[in-house]
N, C-alpha and C positions, 0 to 999 in steps of 0.2 A: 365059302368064305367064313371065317369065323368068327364068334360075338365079338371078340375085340376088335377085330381089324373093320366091323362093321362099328363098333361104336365111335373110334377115331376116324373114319369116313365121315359118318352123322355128324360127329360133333364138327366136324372140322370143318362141312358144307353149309351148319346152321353157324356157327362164328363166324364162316364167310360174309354170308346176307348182313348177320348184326353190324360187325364193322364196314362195311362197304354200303349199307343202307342207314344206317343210326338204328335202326329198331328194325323189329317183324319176322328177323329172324328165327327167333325162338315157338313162333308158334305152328314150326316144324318137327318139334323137338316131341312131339306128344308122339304125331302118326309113325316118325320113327322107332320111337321105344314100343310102338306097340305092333307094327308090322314088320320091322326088322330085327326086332331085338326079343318081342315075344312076351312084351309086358301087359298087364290088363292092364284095361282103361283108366282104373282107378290109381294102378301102381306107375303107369304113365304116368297122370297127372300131377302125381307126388314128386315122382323124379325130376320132372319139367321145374318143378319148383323149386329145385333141389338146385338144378344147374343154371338154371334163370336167376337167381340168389346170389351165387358165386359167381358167374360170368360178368352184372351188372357190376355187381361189389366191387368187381375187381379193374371195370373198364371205370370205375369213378372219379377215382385217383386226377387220373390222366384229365379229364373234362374238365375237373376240380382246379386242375394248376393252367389251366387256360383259361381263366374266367368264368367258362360257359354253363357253371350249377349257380341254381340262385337259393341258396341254402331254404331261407326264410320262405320265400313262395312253396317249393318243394316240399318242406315239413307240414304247411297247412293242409294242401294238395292229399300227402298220402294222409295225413289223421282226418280226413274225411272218408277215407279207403278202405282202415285198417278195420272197421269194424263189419262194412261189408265182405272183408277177403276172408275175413275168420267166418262170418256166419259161411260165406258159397263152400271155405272148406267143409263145414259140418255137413252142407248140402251134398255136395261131391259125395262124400261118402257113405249116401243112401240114396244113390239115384241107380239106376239097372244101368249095366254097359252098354245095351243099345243107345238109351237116353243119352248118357253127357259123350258117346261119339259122335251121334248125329248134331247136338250141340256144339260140340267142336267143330264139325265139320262148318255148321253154319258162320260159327266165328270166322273162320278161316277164306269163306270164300267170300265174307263181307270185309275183314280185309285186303283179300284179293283185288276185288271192285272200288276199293278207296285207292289201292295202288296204282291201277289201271285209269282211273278219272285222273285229267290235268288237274294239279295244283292252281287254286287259285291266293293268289297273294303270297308271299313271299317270307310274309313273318314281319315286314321290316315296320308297319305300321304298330302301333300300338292302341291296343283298346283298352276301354275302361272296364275294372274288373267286379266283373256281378258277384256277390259273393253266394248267393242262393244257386247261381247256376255253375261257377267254379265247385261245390258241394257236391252238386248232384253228379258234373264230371268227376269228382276224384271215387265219390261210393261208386257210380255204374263200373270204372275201371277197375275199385278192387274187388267189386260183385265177378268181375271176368277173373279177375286172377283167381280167385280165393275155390272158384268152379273147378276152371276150363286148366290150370297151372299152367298160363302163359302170360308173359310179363305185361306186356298189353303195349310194346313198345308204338305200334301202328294203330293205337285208341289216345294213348296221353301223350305224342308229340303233338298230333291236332286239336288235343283240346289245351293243352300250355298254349299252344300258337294264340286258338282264337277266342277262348272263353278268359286267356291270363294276360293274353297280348305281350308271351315272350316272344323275342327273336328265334329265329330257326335253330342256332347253334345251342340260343342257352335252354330252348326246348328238348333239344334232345339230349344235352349235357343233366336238367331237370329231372327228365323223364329217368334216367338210370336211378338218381335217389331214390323218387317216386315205387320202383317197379321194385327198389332192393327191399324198400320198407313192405312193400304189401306182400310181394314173397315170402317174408321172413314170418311176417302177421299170419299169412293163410300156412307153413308149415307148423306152425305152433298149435294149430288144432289137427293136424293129420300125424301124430305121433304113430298114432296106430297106426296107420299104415304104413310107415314107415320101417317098420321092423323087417319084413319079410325082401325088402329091398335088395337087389343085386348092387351092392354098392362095388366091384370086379368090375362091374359094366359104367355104371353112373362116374366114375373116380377119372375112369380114361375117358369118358364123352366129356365131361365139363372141362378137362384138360384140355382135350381138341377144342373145344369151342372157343375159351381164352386166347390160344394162340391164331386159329383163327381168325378171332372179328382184328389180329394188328395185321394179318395178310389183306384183309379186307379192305382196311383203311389205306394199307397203300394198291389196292385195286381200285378205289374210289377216286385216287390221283390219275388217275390211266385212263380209265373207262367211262363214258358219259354215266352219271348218274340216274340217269333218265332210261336211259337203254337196261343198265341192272335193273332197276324199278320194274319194268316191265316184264322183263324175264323171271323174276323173280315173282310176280301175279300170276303168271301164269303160273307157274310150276305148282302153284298153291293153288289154282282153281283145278288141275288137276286131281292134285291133292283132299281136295273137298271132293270134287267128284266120285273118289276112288271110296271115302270113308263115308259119305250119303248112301250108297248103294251096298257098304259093307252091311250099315246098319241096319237099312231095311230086309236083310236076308237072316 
């Protein structure tokens, strides 16, 4: 099979997850570029950044004209972020391949384990919003992004949920702002690796994913959301499985 027709599969099975889950999608998007596509970890983690940037950017819109971004929350949110995304990029790109795969990996099967645990509460309650702990959520999420270059969509809908006390819809309509801003923050320090990029490969993945997450949304009309959820953990505890035991080798 060839790099493209593998990067339009990729992109177009991780768009699936995004639009059909709200988030979580993307933090498929590393192990592919680097087991299917042949990228180092580091140039993964760029790329990831790369398409996570453009895909959220471009699903905003759409959230935007439904109500469900709450502008103002969102902006404080990620400028608590942007200063951890920029430092984990510097970090990323002095850490050894084994290191930020097996890091990933852990990301990954911890959010596997968040997807697989029942939901408690719904979003519909509102809390009062801590601002020391709103803080420390938005730096820990763009400490992940600015690493690991995944959007962290399955880290900041739960904590909009219960540390901002948004609703479900405008949590994950939030979280796209959130994820576009610390993306954009963590590539502004990975210039440099940015050069040597298959942008051949990256141009058609971020395309497939785009179109994607709108097949997803109307797969999310069809299919219990609960049932993707699940299938969708697992494939990702696979996932970590496969890249824990890459690393240790």
């Amino acid at each position: 099979m060839s790099v493209l027709v593998l990067a339009l599969v990729s992109g177009s099975v991780i768009g699936l997850a995004l639009g059909a889950l709200g988030g979580g999608g993307s933090v498929l998007a590393v192990p592919a570029l680097i087991y299917l596509l042949g990228f180092t970890p580091v140039a993964a983690t760029t790329a990831s950044l790369v398409i996570v940037a453009v895909t959220t950017a471009t699903a905003l819109p759409a959230h935007a004209r439904e109500g469900h971004v709450r502008w103002r929350t969102g902006l404080l949110f990620a400028a608590a972020g942007t200063g951890p995304a920029m430092l984990g990029a510097l970090v990323a790109a002095r850490l050894p391949a084994a290191a930020l795969t097996a890091a990933f990996a852990l990301v990954a099967l911890v959010a596997a384990v968040r997807m697989l645990r029942p939901r408690v509460g719904s979003g519909d309650a509102v809390r009062a919003v801590r601002p020391g702990r709103a803080a420390a959520a938005g730096a820990g999420l763009g400490a992940v992004t600015g690493v690991l270059g995944v959007g962290g969509g399955f880290l900041a809908v739960p904590a909009l949920v219960s540390v901002l006390g948004l609703r479900m819809r405008a949590a994950v309509g939030t979280s796209l702002l959130v994820i576009t801003i610390n993306s954009v923050a963590a590539l502004a320090l990975r210039a440099g690796t940015a050069d040597g990029l298959d942008w051949a490969v990256i141009g058609p993945f971020a395309g497939a994913a785009i179109l994607g997450a709108w097949d997803g949304k109307r797969l999310a009309t069809k299919v219990s959301g609960q049932a993707l959820q699940r299938i969708f953990a697992l494939v990702l505890l696979g996932v970590a499985g496969f890249m824990l035991i890459g690393s240790a080798v």
